[in-house]
N, C-alpha and C positions, 0 to 999 in steps of 0.2 A: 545792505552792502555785503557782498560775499570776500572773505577774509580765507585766506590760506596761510597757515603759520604750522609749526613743529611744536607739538607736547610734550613731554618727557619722551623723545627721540619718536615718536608716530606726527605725521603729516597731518593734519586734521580740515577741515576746512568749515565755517560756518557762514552764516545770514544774518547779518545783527546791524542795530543802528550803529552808526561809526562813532557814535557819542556813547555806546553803553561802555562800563568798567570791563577792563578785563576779569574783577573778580567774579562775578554774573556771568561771561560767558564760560569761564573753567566752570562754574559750579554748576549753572543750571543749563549752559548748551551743553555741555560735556562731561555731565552729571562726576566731576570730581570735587567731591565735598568736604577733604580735606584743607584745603584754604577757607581761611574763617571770615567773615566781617565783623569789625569789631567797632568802630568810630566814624567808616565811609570819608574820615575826612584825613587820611592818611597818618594819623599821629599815634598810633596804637603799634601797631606792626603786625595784628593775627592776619592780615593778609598777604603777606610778606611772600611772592615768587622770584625767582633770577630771572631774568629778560639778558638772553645772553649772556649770560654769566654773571650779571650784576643784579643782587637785589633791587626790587621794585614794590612799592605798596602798587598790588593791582586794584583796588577800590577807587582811586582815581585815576589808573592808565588806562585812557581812552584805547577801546577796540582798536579804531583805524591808525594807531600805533602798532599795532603786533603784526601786520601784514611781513609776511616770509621770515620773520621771527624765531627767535627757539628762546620757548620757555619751561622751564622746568618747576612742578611745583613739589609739593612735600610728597606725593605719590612716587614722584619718581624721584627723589632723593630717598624714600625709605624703604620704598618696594624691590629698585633695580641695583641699590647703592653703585651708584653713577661715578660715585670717586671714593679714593681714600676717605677725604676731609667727611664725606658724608657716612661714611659706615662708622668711622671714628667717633664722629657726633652721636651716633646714635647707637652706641655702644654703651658710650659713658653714659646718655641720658639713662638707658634702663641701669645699668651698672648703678648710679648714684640716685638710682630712684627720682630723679629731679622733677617728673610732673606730678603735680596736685589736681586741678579741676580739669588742666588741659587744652583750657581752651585757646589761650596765646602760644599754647608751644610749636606749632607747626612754623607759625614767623620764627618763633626764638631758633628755631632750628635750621630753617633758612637760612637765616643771620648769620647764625656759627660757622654754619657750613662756609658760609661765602668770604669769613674773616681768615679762616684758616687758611682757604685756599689764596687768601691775600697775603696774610702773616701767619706762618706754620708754629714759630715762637710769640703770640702776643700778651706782653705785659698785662698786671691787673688794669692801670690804666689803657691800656689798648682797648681792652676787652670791655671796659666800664666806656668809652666813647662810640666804640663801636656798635655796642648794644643798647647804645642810652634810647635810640628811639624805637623799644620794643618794652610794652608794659607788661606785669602782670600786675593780675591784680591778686593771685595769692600772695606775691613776694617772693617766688622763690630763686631773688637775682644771685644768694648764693649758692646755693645747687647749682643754678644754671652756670657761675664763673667756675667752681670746681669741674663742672662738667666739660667748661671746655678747654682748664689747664691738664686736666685729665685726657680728654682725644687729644691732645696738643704732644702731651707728654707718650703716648700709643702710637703717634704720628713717627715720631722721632725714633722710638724703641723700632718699628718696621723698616723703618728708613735705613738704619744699624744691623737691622738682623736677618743680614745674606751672609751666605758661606763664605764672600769674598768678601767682604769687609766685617765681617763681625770684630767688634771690640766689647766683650765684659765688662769694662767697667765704665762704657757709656750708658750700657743696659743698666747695671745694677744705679747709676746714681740717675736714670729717669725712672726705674721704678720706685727710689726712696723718693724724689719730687711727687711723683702719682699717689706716693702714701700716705704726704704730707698733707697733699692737697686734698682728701679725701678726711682728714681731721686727724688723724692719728699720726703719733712721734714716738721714735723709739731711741731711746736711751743705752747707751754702749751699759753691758758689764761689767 
């Protein structure tokens, strides 16, 4: 079945059974091998792309779903940084050092990405519901929440800081949030 759909904004077009996963045809028709398999049975998250703008586990999104499509995977969330929510993510990620092996982070980042752009402020419960169905298996679900009360907290600080709305003491009290959240507390004199 020949499939036309949009990748990280390029038109692509492939030949694939209309039963194969979307993760198979990003990876090995379109040799982008940044999206991982991880459980093939959607419960992990390394496969984790936006399909229009909403995350999707592609390991079980049937091909003949993506037809005239736009999917974005971690390529073009890290490569072209496509939005704020996505440079912010992956800001924080290297800034808070948050990946270990690696191998789940590309879903985790997906995820983030697509919460932010959901809820620019979300609570640690936000964040622990929204990212409940992405594993790792090193653990590092706290990095990964600093990380994204940190782009969260980056989000808001650029949102504030134009020449025409600058206010100082929005900046200064999200950068003590970013420094909290980051593990460190500073105590008055």
């Amino acid at each position: 079945m020949k499939l036309s759909f949009t990748v990280n904004g390029q038109l692509q077009t492939v030949d694939v059974e209309p039963d194969t996963p979307l993760l198979w045809v990003i990876r090995d028709h379109l040799n982008l091998t940044g999206t991982k398999f991880g459980c093939g049975i959607a419960q992990c998250g390394a496969c984790t792309v936006h399909l229009n703008g909403t995350p999707v586990r592609s390991c079980m999104m049937p091909a003949s779903g993506i037809q005239n499509q736009n999917i974005t995977t971690i390529e073009g969330v890290t490569e072209s940084k496509l939005s704020a929510e996505s440079q912010a993510i992956t800001n924080a990620w290297e800034e808070l050092a948050v990946v270990q092996c690696g191998y789940c982070q590309s879903g985790q980042i997906m995820s983030a990405t697509a919460l932010l752009k959901q809820n620019p402020k979300p609570t640690d419960k936000d964040i622990d519901n929204y990212m409940s169905g992405n594993i790792c298996r090193c653990n590092t679900y706290v990095r990964i929440k600093k990380a994204i009360k940190l782009a969260s907290d980056n989000l808001a600080i650029a949102s504030v800081d134009s020449p025409i709305f600058y206010d100082a003491s929005k900046v200064a009290s999200s950068n003590h949030t970013a420094t909290e959240a980051e593990g460190e507390t500073h105590h008055g004199a």
